[in-house]
C-alpha positions as CSV (number, residue, x, y, z in Angstrom):
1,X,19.2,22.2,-8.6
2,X,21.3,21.9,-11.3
3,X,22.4,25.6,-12.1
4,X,24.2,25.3,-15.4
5,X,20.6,23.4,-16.8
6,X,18.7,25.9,-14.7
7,X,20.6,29.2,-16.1
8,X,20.0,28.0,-19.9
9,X,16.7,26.8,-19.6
10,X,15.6,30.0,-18.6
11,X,17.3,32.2,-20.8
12,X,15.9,30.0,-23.6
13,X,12.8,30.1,-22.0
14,X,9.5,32.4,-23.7
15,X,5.9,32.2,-23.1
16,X,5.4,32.1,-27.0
17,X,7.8,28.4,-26.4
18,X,5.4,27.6,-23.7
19,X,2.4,27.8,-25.6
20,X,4.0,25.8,-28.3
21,X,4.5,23.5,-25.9
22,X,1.5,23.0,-24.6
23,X,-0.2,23.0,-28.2
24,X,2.1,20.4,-29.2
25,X,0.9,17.9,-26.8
26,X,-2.7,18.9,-27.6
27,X,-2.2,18.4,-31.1
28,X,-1.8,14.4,-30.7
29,X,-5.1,13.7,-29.7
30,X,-6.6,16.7,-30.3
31,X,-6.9,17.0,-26.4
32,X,-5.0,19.7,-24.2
33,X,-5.4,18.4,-20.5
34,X,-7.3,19.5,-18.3
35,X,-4.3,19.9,-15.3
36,X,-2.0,22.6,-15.7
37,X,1.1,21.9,-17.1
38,X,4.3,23.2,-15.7
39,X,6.7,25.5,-17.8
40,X,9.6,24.2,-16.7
41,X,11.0,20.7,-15.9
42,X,12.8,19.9,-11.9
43,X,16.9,19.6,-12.5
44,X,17.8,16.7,-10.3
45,X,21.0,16.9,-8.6
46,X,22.9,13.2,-8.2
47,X,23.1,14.1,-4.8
48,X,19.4,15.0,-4.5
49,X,18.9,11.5,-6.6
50,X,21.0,9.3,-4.3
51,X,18.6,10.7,-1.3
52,X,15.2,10.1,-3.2
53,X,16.6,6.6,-3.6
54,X,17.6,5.9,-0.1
55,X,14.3,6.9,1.3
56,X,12.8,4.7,-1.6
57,X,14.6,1.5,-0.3
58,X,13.7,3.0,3.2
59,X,10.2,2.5,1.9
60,X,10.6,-0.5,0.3
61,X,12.4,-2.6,3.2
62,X,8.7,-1.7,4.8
63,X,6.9,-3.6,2.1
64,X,9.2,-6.4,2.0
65,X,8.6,-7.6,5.3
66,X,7.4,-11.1,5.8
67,X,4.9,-9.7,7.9
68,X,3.7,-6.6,5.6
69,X,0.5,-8.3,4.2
70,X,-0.5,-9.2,8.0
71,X,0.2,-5.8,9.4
72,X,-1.7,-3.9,6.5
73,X,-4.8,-6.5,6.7
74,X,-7.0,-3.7,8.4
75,X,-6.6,-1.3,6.0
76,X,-8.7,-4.3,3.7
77,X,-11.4,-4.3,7.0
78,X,-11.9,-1.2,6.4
79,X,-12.4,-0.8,2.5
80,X,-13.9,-3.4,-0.4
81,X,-11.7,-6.7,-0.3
82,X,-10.9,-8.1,-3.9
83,X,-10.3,-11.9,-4.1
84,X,-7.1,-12.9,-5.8
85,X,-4.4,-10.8,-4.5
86,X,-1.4,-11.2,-5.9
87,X,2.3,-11.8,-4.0
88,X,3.3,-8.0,-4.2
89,X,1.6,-4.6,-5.6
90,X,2.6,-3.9,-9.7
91,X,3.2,-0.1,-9.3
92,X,4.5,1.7,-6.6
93,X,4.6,6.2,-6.6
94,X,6.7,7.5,-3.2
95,X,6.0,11.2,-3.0
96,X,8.6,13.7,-1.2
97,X,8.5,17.4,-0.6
98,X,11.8,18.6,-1.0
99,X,12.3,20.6,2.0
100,X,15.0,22.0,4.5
101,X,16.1,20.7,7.7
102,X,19.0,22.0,10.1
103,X,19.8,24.5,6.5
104,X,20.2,21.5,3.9
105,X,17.9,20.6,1.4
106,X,16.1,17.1,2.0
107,X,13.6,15.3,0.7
108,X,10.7,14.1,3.1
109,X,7.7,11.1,2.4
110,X,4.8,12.8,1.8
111,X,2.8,9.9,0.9
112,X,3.0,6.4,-0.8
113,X,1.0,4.5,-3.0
114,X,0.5,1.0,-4.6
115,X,-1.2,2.6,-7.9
116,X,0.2,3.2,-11.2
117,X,0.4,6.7,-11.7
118,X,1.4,8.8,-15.4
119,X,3.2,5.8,-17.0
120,X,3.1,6.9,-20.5
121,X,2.6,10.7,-20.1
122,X,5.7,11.4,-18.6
123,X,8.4,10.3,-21.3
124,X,6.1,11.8,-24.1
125,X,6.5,15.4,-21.6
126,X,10.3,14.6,-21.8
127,X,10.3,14.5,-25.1
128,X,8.2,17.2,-25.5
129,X,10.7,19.5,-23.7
130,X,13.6,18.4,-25.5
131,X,12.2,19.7,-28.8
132,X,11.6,23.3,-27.8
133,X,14.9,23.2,-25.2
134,X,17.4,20.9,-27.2
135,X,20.1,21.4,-24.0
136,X,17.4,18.8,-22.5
137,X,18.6,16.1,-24.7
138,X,21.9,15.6,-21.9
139,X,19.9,14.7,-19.2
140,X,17.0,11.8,-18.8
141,X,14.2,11.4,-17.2
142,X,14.9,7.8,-16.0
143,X,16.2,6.5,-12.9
144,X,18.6,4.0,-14.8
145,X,19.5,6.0,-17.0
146,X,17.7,3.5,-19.5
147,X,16.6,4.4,-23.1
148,X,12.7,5.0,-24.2
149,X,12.5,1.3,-25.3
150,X,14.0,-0.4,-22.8
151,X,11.4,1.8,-20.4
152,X,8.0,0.8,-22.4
153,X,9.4,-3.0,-22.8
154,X,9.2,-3.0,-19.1
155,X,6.1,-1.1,-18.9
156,X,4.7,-3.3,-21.6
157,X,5.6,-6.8,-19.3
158,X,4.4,-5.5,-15.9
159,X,0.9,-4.4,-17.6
160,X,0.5,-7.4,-19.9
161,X,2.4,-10.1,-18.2
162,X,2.6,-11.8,-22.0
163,X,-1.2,-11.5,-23.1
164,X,-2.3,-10.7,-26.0
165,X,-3.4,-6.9,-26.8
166,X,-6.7,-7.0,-26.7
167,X,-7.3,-9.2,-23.6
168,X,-5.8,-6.3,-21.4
169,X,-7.8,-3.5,-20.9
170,X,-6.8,-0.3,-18.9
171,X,-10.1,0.3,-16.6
172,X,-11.8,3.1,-15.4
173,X,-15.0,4.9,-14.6
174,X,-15.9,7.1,-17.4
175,X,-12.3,7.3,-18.5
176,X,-12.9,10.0,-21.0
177,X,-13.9,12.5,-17.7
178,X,-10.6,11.8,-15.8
179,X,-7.8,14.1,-15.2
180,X,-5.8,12.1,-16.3
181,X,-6.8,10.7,-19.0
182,X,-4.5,11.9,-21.4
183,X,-2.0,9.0,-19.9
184,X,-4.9,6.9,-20.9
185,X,-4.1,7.8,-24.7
186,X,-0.4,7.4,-24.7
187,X,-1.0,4.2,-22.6
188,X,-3.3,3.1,-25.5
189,X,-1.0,4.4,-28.2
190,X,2.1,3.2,-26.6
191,X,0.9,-0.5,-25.4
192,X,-2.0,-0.9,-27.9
193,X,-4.3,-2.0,-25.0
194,X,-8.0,-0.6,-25.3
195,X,-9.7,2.0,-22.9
196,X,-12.7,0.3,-21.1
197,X,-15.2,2.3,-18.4
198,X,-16.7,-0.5,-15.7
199,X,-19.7,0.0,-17.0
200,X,-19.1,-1.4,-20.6
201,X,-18.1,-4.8,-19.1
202,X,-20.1,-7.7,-19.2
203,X,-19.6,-11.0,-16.7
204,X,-20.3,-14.4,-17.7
205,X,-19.4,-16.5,-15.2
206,X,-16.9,-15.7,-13.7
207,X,-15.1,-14.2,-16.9
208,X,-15.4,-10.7,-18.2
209,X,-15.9,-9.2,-21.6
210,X,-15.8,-6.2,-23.3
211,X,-17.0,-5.1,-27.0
212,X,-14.2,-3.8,-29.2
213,X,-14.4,-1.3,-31.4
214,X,-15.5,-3.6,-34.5
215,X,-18.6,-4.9,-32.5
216,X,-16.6,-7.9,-31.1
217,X,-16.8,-9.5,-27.5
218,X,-13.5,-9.8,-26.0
219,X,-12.7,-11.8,-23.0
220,X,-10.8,-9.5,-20.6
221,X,-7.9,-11.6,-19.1
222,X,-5.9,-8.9,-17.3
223,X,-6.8,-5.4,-16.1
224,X,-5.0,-2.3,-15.7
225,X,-6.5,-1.0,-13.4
226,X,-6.9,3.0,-12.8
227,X,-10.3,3.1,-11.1
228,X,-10.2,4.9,-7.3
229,X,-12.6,3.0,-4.9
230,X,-13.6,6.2,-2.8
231,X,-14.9,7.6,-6.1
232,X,-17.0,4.2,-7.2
233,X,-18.1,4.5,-3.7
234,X,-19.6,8.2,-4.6
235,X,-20.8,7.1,-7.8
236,X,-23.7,4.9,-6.7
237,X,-25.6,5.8,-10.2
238,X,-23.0,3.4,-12.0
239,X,-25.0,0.4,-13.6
240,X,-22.3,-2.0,-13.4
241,X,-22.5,-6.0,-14.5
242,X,-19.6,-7.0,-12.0
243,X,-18.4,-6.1,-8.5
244,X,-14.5,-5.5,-7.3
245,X,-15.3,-8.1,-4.9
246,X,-16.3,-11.2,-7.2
247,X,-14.3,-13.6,-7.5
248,X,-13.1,-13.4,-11.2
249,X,-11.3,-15.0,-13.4
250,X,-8.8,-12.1,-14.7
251,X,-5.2,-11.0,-13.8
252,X,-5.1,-7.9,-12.4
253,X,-1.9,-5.3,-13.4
254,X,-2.6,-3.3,-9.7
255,X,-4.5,-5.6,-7.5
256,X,-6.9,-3.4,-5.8
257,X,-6.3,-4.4,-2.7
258,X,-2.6,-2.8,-2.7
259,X,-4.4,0.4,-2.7
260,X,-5.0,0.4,0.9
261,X,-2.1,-1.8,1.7
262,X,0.5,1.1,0.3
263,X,-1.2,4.0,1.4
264,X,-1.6,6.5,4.1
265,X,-1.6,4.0,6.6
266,X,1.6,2.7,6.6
267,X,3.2,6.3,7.0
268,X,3.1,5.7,11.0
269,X,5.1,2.8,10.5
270,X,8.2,4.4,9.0
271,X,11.0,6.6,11.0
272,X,13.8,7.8,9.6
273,X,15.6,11.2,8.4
274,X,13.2,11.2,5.6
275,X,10.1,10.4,7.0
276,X,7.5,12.6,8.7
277,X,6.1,12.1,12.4
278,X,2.5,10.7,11.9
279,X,0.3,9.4,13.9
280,X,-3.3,7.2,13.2
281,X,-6.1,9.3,15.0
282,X,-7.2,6.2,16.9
283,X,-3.4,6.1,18.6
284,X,-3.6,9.8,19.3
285,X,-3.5,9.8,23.2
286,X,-3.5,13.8,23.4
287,X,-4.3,16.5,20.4
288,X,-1.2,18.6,20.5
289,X,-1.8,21.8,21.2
290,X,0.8,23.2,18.5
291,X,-2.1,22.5,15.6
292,X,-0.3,24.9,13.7
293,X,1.8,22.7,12.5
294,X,0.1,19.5,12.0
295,X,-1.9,18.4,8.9
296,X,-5.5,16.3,9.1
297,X,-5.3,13.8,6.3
298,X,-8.3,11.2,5.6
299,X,-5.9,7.6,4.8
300,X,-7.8,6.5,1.5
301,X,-8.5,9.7,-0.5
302,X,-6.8,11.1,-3.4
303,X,-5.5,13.7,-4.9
304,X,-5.5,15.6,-2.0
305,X,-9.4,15.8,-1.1
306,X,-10.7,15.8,2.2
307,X,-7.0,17.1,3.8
308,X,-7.6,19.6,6.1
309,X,-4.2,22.0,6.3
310,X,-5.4,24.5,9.3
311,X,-6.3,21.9,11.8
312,X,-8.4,22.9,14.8
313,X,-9.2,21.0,18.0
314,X,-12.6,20.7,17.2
315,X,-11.8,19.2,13.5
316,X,-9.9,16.0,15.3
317,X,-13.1,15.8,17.6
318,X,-15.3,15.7,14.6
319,X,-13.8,12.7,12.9
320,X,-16.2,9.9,13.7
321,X,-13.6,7.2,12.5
322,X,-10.6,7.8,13.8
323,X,-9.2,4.6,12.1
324,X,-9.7,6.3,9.1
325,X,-7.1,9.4,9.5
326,X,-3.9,10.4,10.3
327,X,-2.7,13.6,11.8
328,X,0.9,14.4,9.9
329,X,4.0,17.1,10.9
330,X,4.1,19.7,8.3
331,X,7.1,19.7,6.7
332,X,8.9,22.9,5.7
333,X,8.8,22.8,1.9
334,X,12.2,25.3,0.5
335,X,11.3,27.1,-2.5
336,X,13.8,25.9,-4.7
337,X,13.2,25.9,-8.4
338,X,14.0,29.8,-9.9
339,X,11.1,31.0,-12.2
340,X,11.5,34.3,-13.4
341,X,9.7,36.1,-10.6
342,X,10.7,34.1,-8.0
343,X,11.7,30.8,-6.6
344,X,8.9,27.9,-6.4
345,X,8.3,24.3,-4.2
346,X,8.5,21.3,-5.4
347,X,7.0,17.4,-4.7
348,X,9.1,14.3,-6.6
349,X,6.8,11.2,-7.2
350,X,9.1,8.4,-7.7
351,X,7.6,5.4,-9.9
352,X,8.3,1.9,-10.0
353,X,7.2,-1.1,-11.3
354,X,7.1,-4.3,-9.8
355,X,7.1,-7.1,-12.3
356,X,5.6,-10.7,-11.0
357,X,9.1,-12.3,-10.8
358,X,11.4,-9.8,-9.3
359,X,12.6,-10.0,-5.3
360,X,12.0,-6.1,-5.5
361,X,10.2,-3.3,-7.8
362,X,12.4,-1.5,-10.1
363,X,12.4,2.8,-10.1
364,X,11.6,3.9,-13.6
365,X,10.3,7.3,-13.9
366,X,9.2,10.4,-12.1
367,X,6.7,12.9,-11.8
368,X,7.3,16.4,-10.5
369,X,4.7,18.9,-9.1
370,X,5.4,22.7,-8.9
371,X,3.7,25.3,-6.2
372,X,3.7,28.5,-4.9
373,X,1.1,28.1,-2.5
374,X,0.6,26.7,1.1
375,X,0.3,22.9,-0.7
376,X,1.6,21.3,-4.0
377,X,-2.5,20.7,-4.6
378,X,-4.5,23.0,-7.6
379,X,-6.6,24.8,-5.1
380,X,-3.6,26.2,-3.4
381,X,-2.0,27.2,-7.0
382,X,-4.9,29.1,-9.0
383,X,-4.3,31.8,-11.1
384,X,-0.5,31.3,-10.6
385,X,2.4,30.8,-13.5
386,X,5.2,27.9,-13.4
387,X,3.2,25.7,-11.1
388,X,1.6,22.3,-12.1
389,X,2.9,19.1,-13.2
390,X,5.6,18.5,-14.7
391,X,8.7,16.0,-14.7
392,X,12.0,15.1,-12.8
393,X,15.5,15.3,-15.2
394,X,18.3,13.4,-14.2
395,X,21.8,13.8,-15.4
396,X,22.8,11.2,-17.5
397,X,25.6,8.5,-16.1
398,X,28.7,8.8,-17.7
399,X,30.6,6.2,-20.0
């Protein structure tokens, strides 16, 4: 987007530098991950950045509502409610495909969540980058423009809130099989917070603990919390001392319940130029017969599982609850990123934080996901070359 960065990026660019890359991130925990890592970063345009922002705070206006908490209460019907909900969600991600309309590039909501998302990874990829492509160091890859400190200081208060270290755990179920769990380990490294899987805590009460690596018992006073109910719901062999729905005596950094609140199921409340027509299957009065160019998404899952992409008739008639899925517009995704064979898609995940005191989250970081296939998901993108995740580079605002 940004052809000067774009030209000299690739001309610097060698798969002996990409593999440098990549072994440099392994190297500092002795962990390569287990997602494939894009070669390149996204060049951000400011006019590109002014439009992610506007349909951010189109978003956001949504969420603000005095009424929000009472117009999302089914999506808690329908899922486990956790006591103790908190004002507003801690983390907010607002997906866009960056796609064309009427010939001009625009970005269009894809999907929105109230879940943390690659925190810490991110600015370590930034900086990964810049050492191998030092024409990286003029751009940033935060929204204010802010430096690396002033980033994790607000990281640090929005996942701590002012507790000690070891009372704040980052949770999930068998952390070290996740994805994503090489955020775990900046998050750990970056914050000093310990890595705890639900099954290693212990309730007393109604406070939890956790044993630290010297054999102590910690009490747990706030959680981070990464764990994705539809897959506790799959993992019934989990021999856990606590339930998401006790009423417990911990903070939470991510209240469960804004999963569901910010999720799928507020897409059909949203219209605007940068949102997409969608429709909950239980308001569907007739399936379109253009199914071509509709998606089937399920409103809770993640990362992509359960969306069907060529919808049929008879796939809508299946669906048992129809409370439980939307049927989307495709939007026309414009290859826009030049690789060296070709130009490529792209999705921007904005992230915010929301601390407990602010009127209104603040945008921090992105995350960027490359594809050449049908869909930014892996499935769609096997076997292919400058695909995967990567981040979002901003340039830098002057004076």
């Amino acid at each position: 987007m940004i052809p000067k960065y774009r030209q000299a990026f690739n001309e610097a660019f060698s798969n002996e530098k990409y593999q440098q890359f990549q072994d440099d991130i392994a190297s500092d925990f002795d962990y390569l991950p287990t997602f494939r890592m894009a070669e390149t970063p996204f060049f951000i345009s400011n006019e590109l950045k002014a439009q992610l922002l506007e349909g951010c705070d189109d978003v956001i206006k949504l969420i603000q509502r005095d009424d929000f908490k009472q117009l999302t209460e089914k999506s808690l019907e329908l899922n486990t409610k956790v006591p103790n909900e908190d004002e507003h969600t801690t983390f907010l991600a607002i997906d866009f495909g960056i796609c064309e309309e009427d010939g001009k590039v625009i970005p269009k909501l894809i999907e929105v969540q109230g879940f943390p998302s690659l925190f810490n990874y991110q600015p370590t990829l930034y900086d990964k980058f810049k050492k191998y492509y030092p024409v990286l160091e003029e751009l940033t890859p935060f929204v204010n423009d802010i430096s690396q400190a002033q980033y994790l200081k607000i990281l640090d208060d929005a996942i701590r809130n002012g507790h000690p270290k070891e009372n704040v755990i980052l949770l999930e179920i068998e952390p070290e099989k996740q994805n994503t769990k090489i955020d775990f380990y900046y998050c750990r490294r970056d914050l000093g917070i310990p890595i705890v899987c639900v099954t290693d805590l212990v309730k007393e009460g109604k406070q939890l603990f956790y044993t630290d690596e010297q054999g102590r018992r910690i009490q747990v006073k706030r959680i981070y919390n990464r764990v994705i109910f539809d897959e506790l719901e799959l993992r019934k062999d989990l021999k856990m001392d606590f339930s998401f729905s006790d009423d417990l005596d911990v903070e939470w950094a991510g209240h469960p319940n804004w999963f569901f609140r910010i999720s799928k199921f507020i897409l059909p409340f949203l219209k605007g130029k940068y949102f997409i027509e969608t429709t909950l299957l239980s308001d569907l009065k007739d399936i379109p017969e253009d199914l071509e160019n509709y998606v089937l998404k399920p409103l809770f899952s993640f990362s992509g599982s359960g969306v069907i992409f060529h919808v049929k008739k008879e796939d809508i008639e299946a669906v048992v609850e129809k409370d439980l899925y939307i049927l989307q517009k495709k939007v026309n995704y414009i290859p826009i990123i030049q690789s060296p064979d070709g130009k490529v898609k792209t999705e921007v995940r904005v992230l915010y934080v929301w601390k407990k005191e602010d009127p209104s989250p603040t945008p921090l970081c992105n995350l960027v996901r490359l594809s050449r296939g049908e869909m930014i998901g892996v499935k769609f993108n096997k076997d292919k070359d400058w695909v995967g995740g990567t981040v979002g580079l901003f340039e830098k605002a002057i004076g």
